[in-house]
C-alpha positions as a Python dict, from the first residue, in 0.01 Angstrom:
ca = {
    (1, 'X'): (0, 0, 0),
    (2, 'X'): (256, 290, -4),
    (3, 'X'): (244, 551, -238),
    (4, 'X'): (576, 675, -370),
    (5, 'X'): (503, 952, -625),
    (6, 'X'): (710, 1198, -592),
    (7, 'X'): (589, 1431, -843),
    (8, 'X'): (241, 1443, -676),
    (9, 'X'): (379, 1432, -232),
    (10, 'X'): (729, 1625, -346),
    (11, 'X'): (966, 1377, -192),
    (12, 'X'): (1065, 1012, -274),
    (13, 'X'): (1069, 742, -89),
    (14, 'X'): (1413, 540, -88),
    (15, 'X'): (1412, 208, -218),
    (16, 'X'): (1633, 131, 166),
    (17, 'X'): (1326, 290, 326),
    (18, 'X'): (1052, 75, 154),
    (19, 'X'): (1214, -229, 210),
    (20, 'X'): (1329, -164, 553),
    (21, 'X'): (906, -45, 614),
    (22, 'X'): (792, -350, 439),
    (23, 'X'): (1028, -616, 655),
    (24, 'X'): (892, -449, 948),
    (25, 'X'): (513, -372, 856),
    (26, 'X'): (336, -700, 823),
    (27, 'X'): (10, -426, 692),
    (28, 'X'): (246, -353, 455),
    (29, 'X'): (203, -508, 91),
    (30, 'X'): (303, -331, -156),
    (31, 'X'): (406, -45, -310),
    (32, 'X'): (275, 184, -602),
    (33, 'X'): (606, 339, -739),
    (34, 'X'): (648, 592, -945),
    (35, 'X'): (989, 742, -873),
    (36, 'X'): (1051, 722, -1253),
    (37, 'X'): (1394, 586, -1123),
    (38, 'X'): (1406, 225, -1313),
    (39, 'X'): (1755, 202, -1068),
    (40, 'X'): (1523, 265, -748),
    (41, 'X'): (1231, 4, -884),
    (42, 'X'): (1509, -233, -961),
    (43, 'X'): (1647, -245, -590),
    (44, 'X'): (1351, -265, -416),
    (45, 'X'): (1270, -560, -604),
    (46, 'X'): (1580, -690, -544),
    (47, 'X'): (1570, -643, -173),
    (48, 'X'): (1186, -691, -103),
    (49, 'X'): (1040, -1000, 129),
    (50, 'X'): (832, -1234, -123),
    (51, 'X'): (534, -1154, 3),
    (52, 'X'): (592, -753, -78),
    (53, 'X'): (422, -652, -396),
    (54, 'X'): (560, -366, -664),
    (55, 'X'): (354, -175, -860),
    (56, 'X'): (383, 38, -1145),
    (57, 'X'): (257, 367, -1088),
    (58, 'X'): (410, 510, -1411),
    (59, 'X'): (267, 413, -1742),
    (60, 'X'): (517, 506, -1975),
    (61, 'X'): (779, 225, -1722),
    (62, 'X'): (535, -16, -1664),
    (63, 'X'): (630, -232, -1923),
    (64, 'X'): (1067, -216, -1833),
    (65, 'X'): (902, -272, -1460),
    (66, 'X'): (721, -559, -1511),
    (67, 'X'): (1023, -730, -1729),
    (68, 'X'): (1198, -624, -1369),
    (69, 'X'): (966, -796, -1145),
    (70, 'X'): (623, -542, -1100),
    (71, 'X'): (350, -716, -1061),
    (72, 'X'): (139, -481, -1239),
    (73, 'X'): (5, -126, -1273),
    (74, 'X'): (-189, 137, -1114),
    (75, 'X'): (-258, 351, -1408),
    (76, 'X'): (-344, 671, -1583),
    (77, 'X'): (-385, 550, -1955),
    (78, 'X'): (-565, 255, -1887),
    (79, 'X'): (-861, 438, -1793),
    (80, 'X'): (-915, 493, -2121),
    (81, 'X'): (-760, 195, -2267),
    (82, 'X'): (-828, -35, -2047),
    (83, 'X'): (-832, -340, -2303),
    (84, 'X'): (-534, -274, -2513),
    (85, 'X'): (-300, -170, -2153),
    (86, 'X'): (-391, -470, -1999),
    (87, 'X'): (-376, -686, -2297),
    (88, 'X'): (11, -509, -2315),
    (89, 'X'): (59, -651, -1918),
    (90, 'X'): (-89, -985, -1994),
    (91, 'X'): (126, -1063, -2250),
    (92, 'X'): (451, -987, -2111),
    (93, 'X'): (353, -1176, -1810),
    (94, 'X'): (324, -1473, -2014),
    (95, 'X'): (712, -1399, -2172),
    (96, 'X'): (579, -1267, -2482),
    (97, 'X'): (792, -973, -2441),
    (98, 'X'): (728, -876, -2862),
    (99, 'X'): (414, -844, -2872),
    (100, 'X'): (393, -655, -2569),
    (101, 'X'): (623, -407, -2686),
    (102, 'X'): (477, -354, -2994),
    (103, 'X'): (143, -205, -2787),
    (104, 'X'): (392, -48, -2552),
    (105, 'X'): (566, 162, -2849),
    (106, 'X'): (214, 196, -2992),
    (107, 'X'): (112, 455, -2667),
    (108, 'X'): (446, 612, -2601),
    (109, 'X'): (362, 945, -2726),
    (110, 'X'): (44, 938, -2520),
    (111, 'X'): (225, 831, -2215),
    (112, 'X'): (368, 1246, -2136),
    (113, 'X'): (114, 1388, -2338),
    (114, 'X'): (-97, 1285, -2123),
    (115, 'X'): (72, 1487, -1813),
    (116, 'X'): (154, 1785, -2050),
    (117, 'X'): (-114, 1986, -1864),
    (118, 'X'): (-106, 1794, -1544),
    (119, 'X'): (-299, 1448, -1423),
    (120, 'X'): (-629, 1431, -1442),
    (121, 'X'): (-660, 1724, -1707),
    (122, 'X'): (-538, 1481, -1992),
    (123, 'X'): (-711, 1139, -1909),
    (124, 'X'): (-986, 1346, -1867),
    (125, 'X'): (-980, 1541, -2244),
    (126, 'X'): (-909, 1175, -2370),
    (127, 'X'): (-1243, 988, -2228),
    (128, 'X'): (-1398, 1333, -2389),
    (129, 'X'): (-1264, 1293, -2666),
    (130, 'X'): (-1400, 971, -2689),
    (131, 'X'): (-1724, 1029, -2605),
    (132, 'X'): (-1733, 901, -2257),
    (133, 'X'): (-1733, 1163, -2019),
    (134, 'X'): (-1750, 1591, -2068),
    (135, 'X'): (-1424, 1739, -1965),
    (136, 'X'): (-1534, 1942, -1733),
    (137, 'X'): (-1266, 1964, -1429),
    (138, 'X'): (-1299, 2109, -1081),
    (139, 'X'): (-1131, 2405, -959),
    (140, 'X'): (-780, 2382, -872),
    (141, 'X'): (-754, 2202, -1156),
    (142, 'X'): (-831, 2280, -1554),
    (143, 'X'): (-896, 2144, -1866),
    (144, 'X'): (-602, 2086, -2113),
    (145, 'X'): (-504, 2348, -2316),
    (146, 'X'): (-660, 2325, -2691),
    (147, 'X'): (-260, 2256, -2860),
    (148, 'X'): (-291, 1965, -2637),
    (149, 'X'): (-644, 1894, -2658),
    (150, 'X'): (-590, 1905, -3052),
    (151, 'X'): (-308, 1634, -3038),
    (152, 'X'): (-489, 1382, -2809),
    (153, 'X'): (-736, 1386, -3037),
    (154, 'X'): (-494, 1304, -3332),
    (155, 'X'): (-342, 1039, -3107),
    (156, 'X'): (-672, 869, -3038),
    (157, 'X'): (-760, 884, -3418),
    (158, 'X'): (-404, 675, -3462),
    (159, 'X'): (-467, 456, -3194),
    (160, 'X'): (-820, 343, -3270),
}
């Protein structure tokens, strides 16, 4: 599976590249894409063998992804709500675009807050927050700051 997240490896890889790699790459299956360029997802898809695989790799355009052709999601959110963001991809698989836009609008403020403080820091304060886990963080990386912290919690609250 390549990995195109350009916020995490600091480059992107072109849609021309990944379809050229996965014509010529028979190991080569799919792709977790998180460009956050809907235009990029769009021609890979396009161009892609059959057998080639997109997958979101960005919550917040999973669901415009899918409606282009993604097959489905590696995600951040749906560590934490794992029911209700797969009940969101099941349903627009199965054309019922409505009702999986109504749960898509229902986490959009969650999907950057989320990332406010960086990736794991905010999955991490939400499973806290919920009781699952302690959000407790390894050097490099810290906790979310308590503004942040604060609104997750109000989010969750909303949500469930």
């Amino acid at each position: 599976v390549l990995y195109n997240v350009p916020g995490r490896t600091g480059v992107n890889l072109k849609a021309e590249t990944t379809v050229r790699l996965a014509r010529d790459c028979q190991n080569i299956v799919a792709i977790k894409e998180a460009s956050g360029s809907l235009e990029q997802v769009d021609e890979i898809i396009k161009n892609k063998p059959r057998d080639f695989d997109v997958i979101s790799g960005d919550d917040a355009l999973t669901y415009p992804m899918v409606a282009c052709g993604a097959v489905g999601v590696i995600s951040v959110i749906g560590n934490a709500l794992p029911r209700e963001f797969s009940k969101m991809l099941r349903l627009e698989m199965k054309g019922e675009f409505e009702g999986a836009l109504k749960i898509h609008h229902r986490f959009t403020d969650l999907f950057s807050l989320l990332f406010v403080d960086g990736n794991p820091a905010g999955v991490k304060a939400m499973l806290s927050e919920m009781g699952f886990i302690e959000n407790v963080l390894r050097l490099p990386l810290v906790p979310t700051r308590l503004t942040t912290l604060q609104r997750i919690s109000e989010l969750i609250k909303e949500l469930l």
